[in-house]
C-alpha positions, 0 to 999 in steps of 0.5 A: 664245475666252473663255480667250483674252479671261481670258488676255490680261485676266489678263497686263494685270493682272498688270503693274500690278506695274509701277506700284509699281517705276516709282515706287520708282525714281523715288524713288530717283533723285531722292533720289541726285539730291538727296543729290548736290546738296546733298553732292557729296563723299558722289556715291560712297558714295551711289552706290553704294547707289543702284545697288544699291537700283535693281537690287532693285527693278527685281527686282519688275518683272522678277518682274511682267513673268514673271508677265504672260507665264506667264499669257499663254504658260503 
């Protein structure tokens, strides 16, 4: 019963990974969002970059969220 209860403690843990991506991705949006506003000719270039940013750091939670549930499975 107590691995049980330090297993599901340490997944719970573990995605606080989450937190640090959640944000990062805010900020990203938020400067394309910006950048846009204030520039629209430069939407395709900035894109472009945007989308490549969100998808690295999408990259950390997806490694949090591996993490969480090797804990909780492993």
């Amino acid at each position: 019963m107590e691995v049980e209860a330090a297993k599901l403690v340490g997944a719970g843990l573990a995605t606080l990974g989450f937190v640090g991506p959640g944000i990062g991705i805010g900020l990203i949006w938020a400067a394309l969002i910006n950048t846009v506003g204030r520039n629209p000719g430069a939407a395709d270039a900035v894109t472009t970059t945007a989308w490549v940013s969100f998808a690295l750091v999408e990259a950390l939670a997806i490694f949090a969220l591996a993490i969480a549930l090797l804990i909780l499975f492993g």
